[in-house]
Every structure is written in C-alpha cells, then in structure tokens.
C-alpha positions as CSV (number, residue, x, y, z in Angstrom):
1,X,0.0,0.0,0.0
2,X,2.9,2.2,1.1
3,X,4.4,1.4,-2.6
4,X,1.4,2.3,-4.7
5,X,0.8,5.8,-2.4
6,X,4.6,6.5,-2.9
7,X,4.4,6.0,-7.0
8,X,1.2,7.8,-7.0
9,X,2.5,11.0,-5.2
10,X,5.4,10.5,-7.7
11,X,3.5,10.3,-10.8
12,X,1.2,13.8,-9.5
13,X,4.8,15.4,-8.8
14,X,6.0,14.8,-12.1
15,X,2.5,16.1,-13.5
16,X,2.5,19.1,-11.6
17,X,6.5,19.3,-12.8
18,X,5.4,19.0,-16.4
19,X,2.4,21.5,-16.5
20,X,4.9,23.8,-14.7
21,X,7.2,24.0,-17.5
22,X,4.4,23.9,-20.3
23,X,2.9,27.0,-18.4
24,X,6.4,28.3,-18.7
25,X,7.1,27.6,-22.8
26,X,4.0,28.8,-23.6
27,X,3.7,31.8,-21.6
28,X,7.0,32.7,-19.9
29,X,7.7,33.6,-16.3
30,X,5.0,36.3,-16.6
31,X,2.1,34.2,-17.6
32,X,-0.2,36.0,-14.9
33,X,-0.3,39.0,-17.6
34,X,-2.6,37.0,-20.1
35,X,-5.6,36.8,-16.8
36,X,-4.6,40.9,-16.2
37,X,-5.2,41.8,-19.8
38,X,-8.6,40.5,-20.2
39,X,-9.4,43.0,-17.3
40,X,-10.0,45.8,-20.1
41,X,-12.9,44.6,-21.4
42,X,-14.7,45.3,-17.7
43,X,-13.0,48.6,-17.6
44,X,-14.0,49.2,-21.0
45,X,-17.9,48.6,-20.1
46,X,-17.1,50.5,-16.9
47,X,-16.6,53.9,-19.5
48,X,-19.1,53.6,-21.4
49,X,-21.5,53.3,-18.0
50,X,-19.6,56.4,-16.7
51,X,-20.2,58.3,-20.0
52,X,-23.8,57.4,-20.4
53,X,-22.8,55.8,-24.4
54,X,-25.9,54.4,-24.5
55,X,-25.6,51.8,-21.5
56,X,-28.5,51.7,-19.2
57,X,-27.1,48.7,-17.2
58,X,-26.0,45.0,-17.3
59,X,-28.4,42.2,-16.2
60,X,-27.7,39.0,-14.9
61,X,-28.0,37.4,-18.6
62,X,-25.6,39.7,-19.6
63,X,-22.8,38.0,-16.8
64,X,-22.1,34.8,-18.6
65,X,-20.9,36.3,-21.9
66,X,-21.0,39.8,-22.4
67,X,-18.9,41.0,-19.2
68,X,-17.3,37.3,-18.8
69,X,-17.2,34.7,-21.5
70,X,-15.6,37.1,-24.6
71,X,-12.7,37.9,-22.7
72,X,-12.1,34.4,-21.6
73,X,-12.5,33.1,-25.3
74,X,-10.5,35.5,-26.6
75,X,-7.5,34.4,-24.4
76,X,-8.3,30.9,-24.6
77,X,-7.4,31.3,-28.8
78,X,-4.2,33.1,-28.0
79,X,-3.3,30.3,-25.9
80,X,-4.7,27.4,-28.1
81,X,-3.0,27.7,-31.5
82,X,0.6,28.4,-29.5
83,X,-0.4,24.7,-28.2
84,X,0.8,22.2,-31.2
85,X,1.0,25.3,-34.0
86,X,3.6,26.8,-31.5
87,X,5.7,23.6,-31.9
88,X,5.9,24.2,-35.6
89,X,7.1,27.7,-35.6
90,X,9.4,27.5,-33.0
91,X,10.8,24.5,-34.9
92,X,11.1,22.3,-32.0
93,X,8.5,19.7,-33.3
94,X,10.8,17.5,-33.6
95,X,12.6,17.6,-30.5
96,X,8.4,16.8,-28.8
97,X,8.3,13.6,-30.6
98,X,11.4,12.2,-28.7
99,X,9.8,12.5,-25.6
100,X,9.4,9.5,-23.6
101,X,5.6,8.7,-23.3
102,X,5.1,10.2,-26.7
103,X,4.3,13.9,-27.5
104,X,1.1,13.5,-26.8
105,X,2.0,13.5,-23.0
106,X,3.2,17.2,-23.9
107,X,0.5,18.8,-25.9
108,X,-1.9,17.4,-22.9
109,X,0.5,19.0,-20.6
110,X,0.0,22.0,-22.5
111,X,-3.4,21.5,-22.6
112,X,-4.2,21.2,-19.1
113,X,-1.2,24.3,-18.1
114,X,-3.3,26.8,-20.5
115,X,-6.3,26.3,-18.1
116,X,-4.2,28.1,-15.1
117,X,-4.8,31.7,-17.0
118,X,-8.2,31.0,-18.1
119,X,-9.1,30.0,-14.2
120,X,-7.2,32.7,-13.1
121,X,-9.0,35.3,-15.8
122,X,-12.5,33.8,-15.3
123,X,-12.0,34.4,-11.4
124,X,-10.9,38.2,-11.6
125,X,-13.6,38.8,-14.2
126,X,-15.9,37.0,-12.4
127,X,-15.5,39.0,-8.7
128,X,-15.4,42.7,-10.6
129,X,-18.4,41.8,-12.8
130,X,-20.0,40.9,-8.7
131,X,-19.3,44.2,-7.6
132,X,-19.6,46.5,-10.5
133,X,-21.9,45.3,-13.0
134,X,-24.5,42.6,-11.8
135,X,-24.9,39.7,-9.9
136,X,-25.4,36.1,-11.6
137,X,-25.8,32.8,-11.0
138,X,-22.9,30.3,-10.2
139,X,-24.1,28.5,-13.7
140,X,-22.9,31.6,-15.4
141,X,-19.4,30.8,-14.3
142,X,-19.4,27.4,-15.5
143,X,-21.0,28.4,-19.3
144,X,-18.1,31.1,-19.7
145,X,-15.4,28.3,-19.3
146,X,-17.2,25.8,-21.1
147,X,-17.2,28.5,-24.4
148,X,-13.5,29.2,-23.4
149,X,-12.6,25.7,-23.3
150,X,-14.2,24.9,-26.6
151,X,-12.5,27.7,-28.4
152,X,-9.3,26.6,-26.1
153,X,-9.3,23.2,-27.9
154,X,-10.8,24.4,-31.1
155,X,-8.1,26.6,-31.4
156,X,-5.2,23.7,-30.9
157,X,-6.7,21.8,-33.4
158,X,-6.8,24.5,-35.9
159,X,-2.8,25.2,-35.4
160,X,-2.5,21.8,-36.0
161,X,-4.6,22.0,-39.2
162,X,-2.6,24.8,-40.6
163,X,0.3,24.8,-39.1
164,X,0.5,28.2,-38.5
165,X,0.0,30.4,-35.3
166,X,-1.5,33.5,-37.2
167,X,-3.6,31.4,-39.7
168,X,-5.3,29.5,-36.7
169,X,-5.6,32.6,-34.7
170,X,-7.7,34.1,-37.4
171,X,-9.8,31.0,-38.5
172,X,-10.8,30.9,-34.6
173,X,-11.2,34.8,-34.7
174,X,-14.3,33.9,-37.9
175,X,-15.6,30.9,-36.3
176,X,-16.1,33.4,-32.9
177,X,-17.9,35.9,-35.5
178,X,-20.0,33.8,-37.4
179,X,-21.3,32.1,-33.4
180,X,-21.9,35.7,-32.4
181,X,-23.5,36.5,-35.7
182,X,-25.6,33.6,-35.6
183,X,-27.1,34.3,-32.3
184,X,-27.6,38.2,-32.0
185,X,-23.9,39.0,-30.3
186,X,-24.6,35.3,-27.9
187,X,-27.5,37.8,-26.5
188,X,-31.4,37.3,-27.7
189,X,-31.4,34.2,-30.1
190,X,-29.5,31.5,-28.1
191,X,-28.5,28.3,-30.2
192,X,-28.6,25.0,-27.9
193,X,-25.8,24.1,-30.2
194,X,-23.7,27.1,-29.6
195,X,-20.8,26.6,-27.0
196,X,-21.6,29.4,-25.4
197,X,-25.3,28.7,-24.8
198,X,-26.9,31.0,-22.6
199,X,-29.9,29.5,-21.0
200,X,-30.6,32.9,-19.1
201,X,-30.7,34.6,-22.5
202,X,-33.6,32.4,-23.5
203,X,-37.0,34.1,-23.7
204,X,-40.9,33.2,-23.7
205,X,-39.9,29.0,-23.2
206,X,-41.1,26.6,-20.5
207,X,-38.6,26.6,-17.4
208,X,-38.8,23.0,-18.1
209,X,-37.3,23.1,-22.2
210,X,-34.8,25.4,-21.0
211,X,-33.7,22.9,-18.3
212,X,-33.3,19.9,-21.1
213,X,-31.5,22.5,-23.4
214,X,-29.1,23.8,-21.5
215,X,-28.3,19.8,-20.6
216,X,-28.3,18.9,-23.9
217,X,-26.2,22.0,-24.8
218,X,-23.8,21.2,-21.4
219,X,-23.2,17.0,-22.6
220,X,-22.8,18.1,-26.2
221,X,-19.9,20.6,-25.9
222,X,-18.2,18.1,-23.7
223,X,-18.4,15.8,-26.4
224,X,-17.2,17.6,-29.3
225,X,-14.9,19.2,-26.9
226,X,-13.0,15.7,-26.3
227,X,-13.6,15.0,-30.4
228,X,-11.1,17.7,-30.8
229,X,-9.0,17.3,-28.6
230,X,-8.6,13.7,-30.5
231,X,-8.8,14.9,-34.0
232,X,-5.9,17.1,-33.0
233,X,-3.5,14.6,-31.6
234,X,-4.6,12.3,-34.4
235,X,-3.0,14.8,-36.8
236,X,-0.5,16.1,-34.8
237,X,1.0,12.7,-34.9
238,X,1.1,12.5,-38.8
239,X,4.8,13.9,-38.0
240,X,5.3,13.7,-42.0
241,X,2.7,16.0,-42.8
242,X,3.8,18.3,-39.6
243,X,7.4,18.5,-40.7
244,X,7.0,18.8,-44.2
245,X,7.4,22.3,-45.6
C-alpha cells in the first residue's frame, strides 16, 4: 500500500513538474499578464456606463458572456494555437516527438497548463463583474469556461490544421464571429448548439425546455470538446505532414 501511495505522489509530482514547465514555454515567467489583460474589457464597459454611451445597465444574462465569457474566449485562442502550431514555428517539433511517453503526454500537458490563466481570468472577471456590474448565477461561471474551453481546444486543433500560429488565430477569430453572428452577439437568439449557450438569454420557453437544453447544450460541448481534442492529436502525430514544408 505504502508502494502504490509512494508512485502515485510520484506520478502527481512529475505532472505538476510538467504542467509547470508547459505553463512556462508557452507563456513565460510572466504568464499571470494573459488573466490581467482580459481585465480591459470590464474597464471598457465601466466607460461607457460612466459616459452614459448608450448603456443603461447590465443584467444578470448579460454575466455569462457579455462582461465574462468574450474575454475568456478571446484568451483561450491566443493560448490554443501556440499549443501544437507553437511547436511548428518555433521549430522544435521534432525535439516533442522524442519525448518519452510520446508527444502527446506534452501537448496534454500544455493542454491542461493553458487552463491556469483562463481559471485565473474567469476568477478576476468574475469577482469585478459581482461588484460592478451585476450579480449572476454560479451557472454563469461554468458556461463562460465551457465557451472558453471549446475555443481553447478548437483553437489547438486549428494550429494543428494549418500549421501556423497567425492562420489559426484568425480562423478561430471567424468561427467566434459567425457564433456571435448567428445568435444576435450570444445575447437574444440563443443556439442550444452554440458553445456558449446562454440559458438565461432564452426568452418566452417553458422553465422545463430550457432545463433539457441547457443539458443537452452542457453534454454536447463536452463531447465535441474531447472529439477535438482527438482529432488534434490524431494529426498532430502525422509527424510527415507536420514537418514537411
């Protein structure tokens, strides 16, 4: 028993060891300026309440993704495509595929490090949007990261697709659009399909449909969110097609 207790303290030391360093290569020492920059999108809503441009107030519908969920999403791009795409550029694919356990123990490692900022940015935005804005629901908090996350992994796969940081960065950037187009700026017409479903956006439905929609909505995005994270290590590892030029 004393065996197995000491490898598993082992293995979660070399996890935490790993994450560590991926924080570090993708981010640098000063990765706790990603979570500080999305802080300007509250201070920006704060300006226009101060100057009256045609803000009357934020509601509690308004929490999820207008004051909390872009921000996130916006980061959690940045930080996706520098996941397997970052690789590429910095020409050190090939140095990923010698590591023992495979290369997919570092893009997970990756992975799991660029969820430190994004907790750390959903927690500030999350406590000013408390006191200066509205207050919301704990489910708000949980429908921000779930968008983030999605675009997170959405965004790794895309680097992996094109191979390129920028290209990646801007295919998330239309796929962002064309969700926000789709359902009035993630505000009035909310899409159960949409990974940032709002189900206090939804108006004149039965408490009831709501319920099984935002369920639906909650085990769907987990699903697809886990598809691509697959899809993405499936094609990361066709090293050929990486590497060639």
């Amino acid at each position: 028993m004393k065996l197995q207790s000491d490898k598993l303290i082992a293995w979660l030391g070399d996890c935490l060891s790993l994450t560590r360093l991926a924080l570090r290569l993708q981010m640098g020492r000063r990765f706790w300026l990603g979570p500080l920059l999305t802080l300007a999108w509250p201070l920006f809503h704060g300006i226009r309440l101060l100057v009256g441009q045609g803000v009357q107030g934020f509601t509690e519908a308004d929490a999820q993704n207008t004051l909390i969920g872009l921000p996130l999403v916006v980061l959690a791009i940045g930080l996706g495509v520098r996941i397997i795409a970052g690789e590429i550029e910095q020409r050190t694919l090939e140095v990923t595929y010698t590591v023992p356990g495979g290369a997919q123990r570092v893009w997970i490692a990756k992975l799991i490090a660029a969820l430190v900022p994004l907790l750390l940015a959903e927690g500030l935005l999350a406590v000013i949007t408390a006191i200066f804005f509205t207050s919301y629901p704990l489910s708000a908090l949980y429908g921000a990261l779930q968008g983030a996350v999605f675009y997170l992994v959405l965004a790794m796969a895309l680097g992996a697709l094109f191979r390129s940081e920028i290209a990646a960065m801007l295919a998330g950037g239309v796929i962002l659009f064309l969700n926000g187009l789709f359902t009035n700026a993630f505000g009035d017409n909310q899409n159960r399909i949409s990974p940032l479903f709002n189900p206090l956006g939804v108006d004149n439905a039965d408490v009831t449909e709501v319920l099984a929609w935002t369920v639906q909505n909650r085990i769907g995005v987990a699903l697809t969110i886990i598809a691509l994270a697959v899809l993405a290590f499936v094609r990361a590892e066709r090293r050929e097609r990486l590497l060639g030029d």
